[in-house]
C-alpha beads as a LAMMPS data file, in Angstrom:
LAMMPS data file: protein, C-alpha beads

191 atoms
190 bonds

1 atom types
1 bond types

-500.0 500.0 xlo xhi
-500.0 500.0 ylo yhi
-500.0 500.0 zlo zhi

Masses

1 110.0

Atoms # bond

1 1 1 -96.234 253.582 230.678
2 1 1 -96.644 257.039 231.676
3 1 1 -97.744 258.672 234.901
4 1 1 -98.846 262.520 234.727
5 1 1 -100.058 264.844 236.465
6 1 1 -102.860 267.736 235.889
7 1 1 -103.749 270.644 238.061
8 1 1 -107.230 271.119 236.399
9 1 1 -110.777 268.847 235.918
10 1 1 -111.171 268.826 232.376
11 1 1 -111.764 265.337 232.637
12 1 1 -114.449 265.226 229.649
13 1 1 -111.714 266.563 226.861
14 1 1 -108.286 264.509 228.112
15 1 1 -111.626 261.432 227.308
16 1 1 -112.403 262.557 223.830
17 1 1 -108.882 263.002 223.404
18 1 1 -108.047 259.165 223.537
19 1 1 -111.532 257.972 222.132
20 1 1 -110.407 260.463 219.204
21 1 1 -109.458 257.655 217.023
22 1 1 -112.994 255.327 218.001
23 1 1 -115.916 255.178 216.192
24 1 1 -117.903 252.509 218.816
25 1 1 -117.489 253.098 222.356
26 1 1 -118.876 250.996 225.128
27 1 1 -119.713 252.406 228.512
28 1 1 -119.554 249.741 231.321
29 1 1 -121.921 250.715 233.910
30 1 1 -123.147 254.272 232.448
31 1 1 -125.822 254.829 235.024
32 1 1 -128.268 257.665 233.445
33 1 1 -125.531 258.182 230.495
34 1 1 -124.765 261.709 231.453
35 1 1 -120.769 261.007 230.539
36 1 1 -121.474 258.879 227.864
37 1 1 -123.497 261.844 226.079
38 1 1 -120.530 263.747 226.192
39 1 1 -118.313 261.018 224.647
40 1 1 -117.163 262.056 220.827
41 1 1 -117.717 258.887 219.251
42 1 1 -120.353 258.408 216.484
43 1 1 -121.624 254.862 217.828
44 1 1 -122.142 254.317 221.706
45 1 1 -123.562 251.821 224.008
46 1 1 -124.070 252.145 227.132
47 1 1 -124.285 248.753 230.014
48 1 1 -125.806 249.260 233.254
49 1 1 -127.161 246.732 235.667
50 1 1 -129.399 248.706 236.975
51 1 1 -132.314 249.231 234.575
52 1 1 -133.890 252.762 235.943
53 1 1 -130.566 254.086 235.282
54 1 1 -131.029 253.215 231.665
55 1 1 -134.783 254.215 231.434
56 1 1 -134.011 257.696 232.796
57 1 1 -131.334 258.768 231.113
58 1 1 -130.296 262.267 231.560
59 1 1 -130.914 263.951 228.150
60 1 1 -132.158 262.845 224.707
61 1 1 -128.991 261.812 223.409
62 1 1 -129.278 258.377 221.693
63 1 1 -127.209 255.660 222.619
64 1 1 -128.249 252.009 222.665
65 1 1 -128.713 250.958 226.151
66 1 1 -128.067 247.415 227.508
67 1 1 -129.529 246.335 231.389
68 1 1 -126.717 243.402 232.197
69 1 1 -124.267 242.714 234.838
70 1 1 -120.793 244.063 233.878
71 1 1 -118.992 240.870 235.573
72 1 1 -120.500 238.640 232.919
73 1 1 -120.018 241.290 229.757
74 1 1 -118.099 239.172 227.774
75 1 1 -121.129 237.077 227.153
76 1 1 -122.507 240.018 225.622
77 1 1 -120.101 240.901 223.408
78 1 1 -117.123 238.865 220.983
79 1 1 -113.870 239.679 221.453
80 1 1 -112.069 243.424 219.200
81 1 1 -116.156 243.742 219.007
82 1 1 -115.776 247.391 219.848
83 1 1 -113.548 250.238 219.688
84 1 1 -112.576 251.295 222.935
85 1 1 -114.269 250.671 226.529
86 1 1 -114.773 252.748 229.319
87 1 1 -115.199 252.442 233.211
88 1 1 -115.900 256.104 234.405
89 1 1 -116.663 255.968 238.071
90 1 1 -117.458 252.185 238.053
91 1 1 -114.361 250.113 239.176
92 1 1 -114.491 251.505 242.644
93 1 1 -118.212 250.034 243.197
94 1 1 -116.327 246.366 243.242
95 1 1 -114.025 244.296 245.230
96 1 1 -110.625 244.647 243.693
97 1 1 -110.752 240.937 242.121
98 1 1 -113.758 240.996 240.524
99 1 1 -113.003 244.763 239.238
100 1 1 -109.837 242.622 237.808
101 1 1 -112.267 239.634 236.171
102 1 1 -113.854 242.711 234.503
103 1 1 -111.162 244.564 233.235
104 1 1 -110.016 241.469 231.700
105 1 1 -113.275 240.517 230.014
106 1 1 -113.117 244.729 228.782
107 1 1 -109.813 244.594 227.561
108 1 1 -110.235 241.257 225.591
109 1 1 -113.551 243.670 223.582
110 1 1 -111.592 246.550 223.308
111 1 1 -109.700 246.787 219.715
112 1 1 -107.951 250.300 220.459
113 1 1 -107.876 251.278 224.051
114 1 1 -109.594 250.648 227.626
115 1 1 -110.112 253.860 230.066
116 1 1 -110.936 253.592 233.772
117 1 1 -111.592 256.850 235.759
118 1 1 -111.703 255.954 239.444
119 1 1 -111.072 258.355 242.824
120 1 1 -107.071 257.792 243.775
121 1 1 -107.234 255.601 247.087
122 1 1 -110.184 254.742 249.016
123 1 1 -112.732 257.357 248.194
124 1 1 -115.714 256.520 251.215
125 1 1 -118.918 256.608 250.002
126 1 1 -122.418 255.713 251.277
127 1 1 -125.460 253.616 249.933
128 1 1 -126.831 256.994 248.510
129 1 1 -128.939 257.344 245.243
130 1 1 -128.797 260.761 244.268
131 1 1 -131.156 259.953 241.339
132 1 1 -133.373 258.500 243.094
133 1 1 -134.159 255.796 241.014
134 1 1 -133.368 252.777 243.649
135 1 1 -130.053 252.062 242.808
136 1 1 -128.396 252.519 246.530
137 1 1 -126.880 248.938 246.317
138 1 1 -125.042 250.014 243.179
139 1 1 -123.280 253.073 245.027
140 1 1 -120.930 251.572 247.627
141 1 1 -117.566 252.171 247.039
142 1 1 -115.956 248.522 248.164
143 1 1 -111.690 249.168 246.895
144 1 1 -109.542 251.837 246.470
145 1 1 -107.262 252.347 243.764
146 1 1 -103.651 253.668 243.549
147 1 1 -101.352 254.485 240.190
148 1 1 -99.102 250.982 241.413
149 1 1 -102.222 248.744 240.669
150 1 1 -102.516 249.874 237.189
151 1 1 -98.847 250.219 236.019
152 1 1 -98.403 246.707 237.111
153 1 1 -100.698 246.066 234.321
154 1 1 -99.300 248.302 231.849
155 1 1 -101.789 251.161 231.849
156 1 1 -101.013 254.730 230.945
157 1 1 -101.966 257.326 234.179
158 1 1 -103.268 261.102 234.795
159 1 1 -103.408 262.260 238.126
160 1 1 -106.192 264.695 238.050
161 1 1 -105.174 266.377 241.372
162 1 1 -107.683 267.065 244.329
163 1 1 -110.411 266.551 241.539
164 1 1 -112.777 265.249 244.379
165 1 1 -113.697 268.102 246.334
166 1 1 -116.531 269.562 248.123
167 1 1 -118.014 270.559 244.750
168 1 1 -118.963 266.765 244.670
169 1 1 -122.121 265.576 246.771
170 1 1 -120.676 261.984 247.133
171 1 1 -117.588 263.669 248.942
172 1 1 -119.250 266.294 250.888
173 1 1 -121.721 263.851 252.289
174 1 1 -118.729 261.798 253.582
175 1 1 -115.752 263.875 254.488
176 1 1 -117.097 267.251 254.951
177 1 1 -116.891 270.962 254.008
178 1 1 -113.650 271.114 255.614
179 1 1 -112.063 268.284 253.993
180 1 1 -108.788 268.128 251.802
181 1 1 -109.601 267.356 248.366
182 1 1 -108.841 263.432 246.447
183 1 1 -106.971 262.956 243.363
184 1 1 -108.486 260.703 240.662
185 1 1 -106.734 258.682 238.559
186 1 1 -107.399 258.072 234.655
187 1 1 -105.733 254.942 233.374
188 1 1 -105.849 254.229 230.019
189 1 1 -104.226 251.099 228.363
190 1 1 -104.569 250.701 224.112
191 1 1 -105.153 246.510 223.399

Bonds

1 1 1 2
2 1 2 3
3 1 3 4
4 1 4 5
5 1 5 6
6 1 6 7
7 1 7 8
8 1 8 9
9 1 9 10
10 1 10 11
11 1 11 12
12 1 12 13
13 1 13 14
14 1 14 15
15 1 15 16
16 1 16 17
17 1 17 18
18 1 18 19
19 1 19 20
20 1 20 21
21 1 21 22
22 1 22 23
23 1 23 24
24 1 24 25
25 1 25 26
26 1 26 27
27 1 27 28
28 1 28 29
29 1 29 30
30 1 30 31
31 1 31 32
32 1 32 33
33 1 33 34
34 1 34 35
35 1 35 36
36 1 36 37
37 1 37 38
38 1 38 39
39 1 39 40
40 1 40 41
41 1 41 42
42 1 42 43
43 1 43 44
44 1 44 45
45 1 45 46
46 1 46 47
47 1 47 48
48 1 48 49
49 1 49 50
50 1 50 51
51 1 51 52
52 1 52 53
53 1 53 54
54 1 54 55
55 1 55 56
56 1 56 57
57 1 57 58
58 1 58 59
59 1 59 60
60 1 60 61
61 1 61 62
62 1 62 63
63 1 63 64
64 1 64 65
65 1 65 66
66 1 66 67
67 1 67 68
68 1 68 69
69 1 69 70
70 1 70 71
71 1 71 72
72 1 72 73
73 1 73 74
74 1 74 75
75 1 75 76
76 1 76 77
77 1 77 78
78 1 78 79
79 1 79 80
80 1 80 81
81 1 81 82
82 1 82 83
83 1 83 84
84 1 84 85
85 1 85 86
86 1 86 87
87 1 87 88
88 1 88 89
89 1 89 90
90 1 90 91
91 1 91 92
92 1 92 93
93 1 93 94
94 1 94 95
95 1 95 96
96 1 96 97
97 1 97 98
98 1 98 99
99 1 99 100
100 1 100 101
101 1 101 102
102 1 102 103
103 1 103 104
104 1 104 105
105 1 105 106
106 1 106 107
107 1 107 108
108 1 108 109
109 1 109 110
110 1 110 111
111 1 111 112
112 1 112 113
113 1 113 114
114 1 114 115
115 1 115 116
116 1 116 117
117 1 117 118
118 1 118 119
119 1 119 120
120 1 120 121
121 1 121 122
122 1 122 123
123 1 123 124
124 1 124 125
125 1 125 126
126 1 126 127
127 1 127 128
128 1 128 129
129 1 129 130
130 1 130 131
131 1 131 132
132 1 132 133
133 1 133 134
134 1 134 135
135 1 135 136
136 1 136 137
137 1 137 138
138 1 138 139
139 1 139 140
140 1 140 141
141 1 141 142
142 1 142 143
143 1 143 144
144 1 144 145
145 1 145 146
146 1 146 147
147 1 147 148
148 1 148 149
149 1 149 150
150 1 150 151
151 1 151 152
152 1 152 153
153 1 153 154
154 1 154 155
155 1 155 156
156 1 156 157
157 1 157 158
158 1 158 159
159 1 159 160
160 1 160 161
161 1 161 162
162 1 162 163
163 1 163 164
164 1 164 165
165 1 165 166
166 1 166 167
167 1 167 168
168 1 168 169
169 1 169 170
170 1 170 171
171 1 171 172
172 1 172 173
173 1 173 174
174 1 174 175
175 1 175 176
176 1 176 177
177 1 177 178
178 1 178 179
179 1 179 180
180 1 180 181
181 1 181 182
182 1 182 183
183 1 183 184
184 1 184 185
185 1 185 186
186 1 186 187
187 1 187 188
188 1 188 189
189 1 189 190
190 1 190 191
């Protein structure tokens, strides 16, 4: 396992850089799809539970969309059914044991890798749609997550230092324009 750390938010390419070797990618709770558009693999689906998300998606690209509940997605899908998962921004919206229960069902679809982009620690944030498409409930951050709770389990880390900044409506909202910056962590682990 390897823990590293990066001084800049390219986020989108250090991605495509580990889904390099995936044809199918699965995005677990892809809300309007505007990271999954940017993902470099041929065939992608996107999972959401909450449907508006998936009927306003953010530009034309095509993906096949799925409206269910990511704590039951292994009744969706057979296990080495799909390349590699991701979690970008979703982990965070769950208490830490169910956000476990899912990883587990993720990891046992993945056939290469599973990546999980989450705020470092407990990032605060509110019951706010900024879509506006109704999906408040969805938003609530409810854990916090450090690079200990995902070596334990054998995952690769980046640090993407003070990547949360005021630059982000989700932090400003919360913490302010005076505010120091959060890390984020990426945590990949290949199955």
């Amino acid at each position: 396992m390897t823990v590293n750390v990066v001084n800049h938010k390219d986020l989108l390419a250090t991605i495509n850089e580990l889904l390099s070797d995936s044809r199918t990618v699965l995005d677990v709770g892809c809300g309007i799809g505007e990271t999954l558009e940017n993902f470099c693999c041929p065939i992608k689906i996107g999972v959401d539970a909450h449907r508006p998300y998936l009927e306003n998606p953010k530009s034309a690209e095509q993906y096949l969309k799925i409206n269910f509940t990511a704590e039951r997605i292994s009744e969706l899908f057979l296990p080495k059914s799909v390349d590699s998962v991701t979690l970008i921004d979703v982990i965070e919206h769950f208490e830490k044991d169910i956000a476990w229960d899912v990883l587990g069902q993720v990891e046992a679809i993945a056939i290469k890798r599973v990546i999980i982009f989450t705020p470092r620690g407990f990032f605060k944030q509110l019951d706010v749609d900024h879509y506006g498409l109704g999906g408040e409930s969805y938003q609530r951050h409810r854990s916090g997550w450090e690079v200990e709770d995902f070596k334990k389990h054998g995952y690769n880390i980046i640090i993407f230092s003070k990547f949360h900044d005021q630059s982000n409506k989700a932090f400003l909202e919360v913490y302010g324009k005076n505010a120091e910056p959060v890390d984020a962590l990426l945590a990949w682990k290949d199955c």
